[in-house]
Every structure is written in structure tokens, then in C-alpha cells.
N, C-alpha and C positions, 0 to 999 in steps of 0.2 A: 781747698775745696770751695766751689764756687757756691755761695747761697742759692743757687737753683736745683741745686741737687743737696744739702742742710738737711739735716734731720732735726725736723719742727720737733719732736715727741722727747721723753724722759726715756735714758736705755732700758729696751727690751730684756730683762734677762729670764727665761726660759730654765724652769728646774727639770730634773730628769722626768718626771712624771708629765708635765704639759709638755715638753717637748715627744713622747714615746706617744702620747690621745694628740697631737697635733700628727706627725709621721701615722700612725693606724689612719686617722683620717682623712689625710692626702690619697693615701693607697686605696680607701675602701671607696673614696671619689673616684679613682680614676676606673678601678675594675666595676662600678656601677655604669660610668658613661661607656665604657669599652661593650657592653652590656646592649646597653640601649644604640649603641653605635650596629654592631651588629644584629637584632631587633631588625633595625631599621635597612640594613641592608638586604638580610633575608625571610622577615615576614612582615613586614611592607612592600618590599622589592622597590627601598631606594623611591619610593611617593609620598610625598608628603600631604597629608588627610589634611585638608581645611576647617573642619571641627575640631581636630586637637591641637593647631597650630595657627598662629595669625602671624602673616608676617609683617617685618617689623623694621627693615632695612634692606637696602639692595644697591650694592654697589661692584662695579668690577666684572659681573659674573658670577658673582655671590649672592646668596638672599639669606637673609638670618631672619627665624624664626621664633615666638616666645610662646611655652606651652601652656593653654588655655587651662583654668578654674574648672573642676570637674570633669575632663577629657571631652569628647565624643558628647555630653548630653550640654554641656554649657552652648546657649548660643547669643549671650547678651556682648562678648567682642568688644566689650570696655578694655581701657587701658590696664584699670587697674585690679583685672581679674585674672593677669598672669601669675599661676604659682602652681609648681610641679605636683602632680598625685599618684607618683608610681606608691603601689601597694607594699612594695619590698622597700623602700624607704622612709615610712612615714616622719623621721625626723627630722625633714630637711624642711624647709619654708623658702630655699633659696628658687630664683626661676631658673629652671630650665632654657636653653637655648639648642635650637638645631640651625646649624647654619650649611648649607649646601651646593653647591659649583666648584670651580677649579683655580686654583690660586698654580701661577707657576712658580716651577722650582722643586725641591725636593722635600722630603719630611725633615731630614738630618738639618736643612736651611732654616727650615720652619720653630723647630724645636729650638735650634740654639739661638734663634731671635725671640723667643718667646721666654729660655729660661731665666738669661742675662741674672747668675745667682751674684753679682760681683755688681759696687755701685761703677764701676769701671767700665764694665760691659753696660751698663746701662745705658751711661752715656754716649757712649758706643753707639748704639743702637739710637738713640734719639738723637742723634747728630744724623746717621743714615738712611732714616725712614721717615723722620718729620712727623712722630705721632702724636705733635702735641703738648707733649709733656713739661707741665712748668714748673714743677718739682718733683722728686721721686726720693728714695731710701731706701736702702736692705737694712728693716730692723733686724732680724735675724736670719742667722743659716742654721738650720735644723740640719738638715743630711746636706752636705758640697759634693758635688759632683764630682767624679775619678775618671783619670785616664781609662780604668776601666769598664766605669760605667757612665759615660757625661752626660744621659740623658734623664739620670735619676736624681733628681733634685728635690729637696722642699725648703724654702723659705718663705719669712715675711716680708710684703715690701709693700711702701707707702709710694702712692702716684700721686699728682693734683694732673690734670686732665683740662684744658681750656684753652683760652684765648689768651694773649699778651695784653700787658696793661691798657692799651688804648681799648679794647673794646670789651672790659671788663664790665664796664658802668652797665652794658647791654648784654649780653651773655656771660652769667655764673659761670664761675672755675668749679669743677666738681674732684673734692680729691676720695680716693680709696685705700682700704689697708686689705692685701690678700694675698694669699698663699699658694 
């Protein structure tokens, strides 16, 4: 195993109970944004409101989105007053992201570069895409994907996110642990 891909951390082991409130909370994520996804498709009709949304990146064709401190009545558009306020979630503090245009390719393409449950496939994918990645880990696999079903996944995995040593001294490595 090459130290770029190393697991920095003590192993993850997951007992039946955090691993069943980690899987309910994968799934109560996804039918939340599937939610807000269409919301957004048919009563917005696909517009994205300047009051509840600042954007925040734009590359490709894409423009990503972070949803504004109080919806619709916030209009102070500081950085640090992106935090989600849907009324059916109030226990989330994580930001929201709407991101919008067209990425080529298909969803099946999209997904299985995005599951990558295997350190294998990881590096797979960070040999193919160049997203940066200057270490990563699957601490754990909670549900493994089946011939049956391969787009149903949940694990943990560690990324660090940055630049290569020369220009570290000037831009931070940022790493993450997420699911």
C-alpha cells in the first residue's frame, strides 16, 4: 500500500448499533435531498432565488450554490452565514449545497465515480480524474454494494484534499472524514 493512500487513524470498528443510526442516516439524507431536489424542480421550476442561495463556485457549466442563514429574509451575504434551515430538518447544522448545469456523461458514470466503496477504486479514480487527492481511506463499509444493487452504498472515508509538497508552505491540505 502506498503511503498516499495509509490509513493516518486507529481502526474504525463500528458495533451493530452505530453502524444501523449511521445506514438510517445515510438513507434519511438521501430521501431529504431527493426532497429538496424535486422542490426545486417543480415549485421553483428549476430558479434558483438570490435570497436563499449565494453562489459560491462556477466551473464547467456548473455553478454551486450555499444556502443562506435564515432563507429569503437574511441579506447580510457574509461568508460565514451559510447554514441550512429547512423546518423538517432541524437537526442538521451541516450547509446545504445546490449545485446546477450539466456535466456530460450519464448518472450510472457519475455514481460509480462518486461511490469508489473499495481503497482500490479509489485510486482508480484519483489516477483518472486528478481530483487532488493526497491521501484518502475507507475506514469502514457499512452496507458494500451488490451486483444487485451497486448503487446502494454507505461507507466511511478519510480524504486530505490539496496541493503537493512544493506548494504546501502556501496553500493548506484540507482533509475530511465522510460518508
Amino acid at each position: 500500500m502506498t503511503k498516499r493512500f495509509a490509513n493516518p487513524f486507529q481502526p474504525l470498528y463500528l458495533d451493530g448499533t452505530a453502524a444501523d443510526e449511521l445506514e438510517h442516516l445515510a438513507r434519511m439524507f438521501v430521501q431529504d435531498h431527493i426532497s429538496l431536489y424535486e422542490q426545486f424542480l417543480n415549485e421553483e421550476n428549476s430558479r434558483v432565488d438570490p435570497q436563499r442561495w449565494k453562489s459560491v463556485s462556477e466551473q464547467d457549466g456548473c455553478r454551486a450554490f450555499s444556502e443562506r442563514r435564515g432563507g429569503v429574509d437574511d441579506s447580510s451575504g457574509s461568508s460565514g452565514d451559510d447554514v441550512p434551515i429547512h423546518a423538517d430538518t432541524p437537526r442538521s447544522e451541516l450547509p446545504t449545497i445546490l449545485v446546477t448545469g450539466t456535466v456530460p456523461g450519464d448518472l450510472e458514470d457519475a455514481i460509480y465515480g462518486y461511490i469508489c466503496p473499495t481503497l482500490d477504486q479509489m485510486r482508480v479514480k484519483t489516477s483518472c480524474v486528478n481530483d487532488q487527492l493526497i491521501g484518502a481511506h475507507v475506514l469502514s463499509t457499512i452496507v458494500p454494494p451488490t451486483p444487485e444493487d451497486p448503487f446502494r452504498a454507505v461507507t466511511i472515508k478519510w480524504m486530505e484534499k490539496g496541493q503537493r509538497l512544493p506548494v504546501r508552505a502556501v496553500v493548506k491540505n484540507r482533509d475530511f472524514v465522510y460518508m
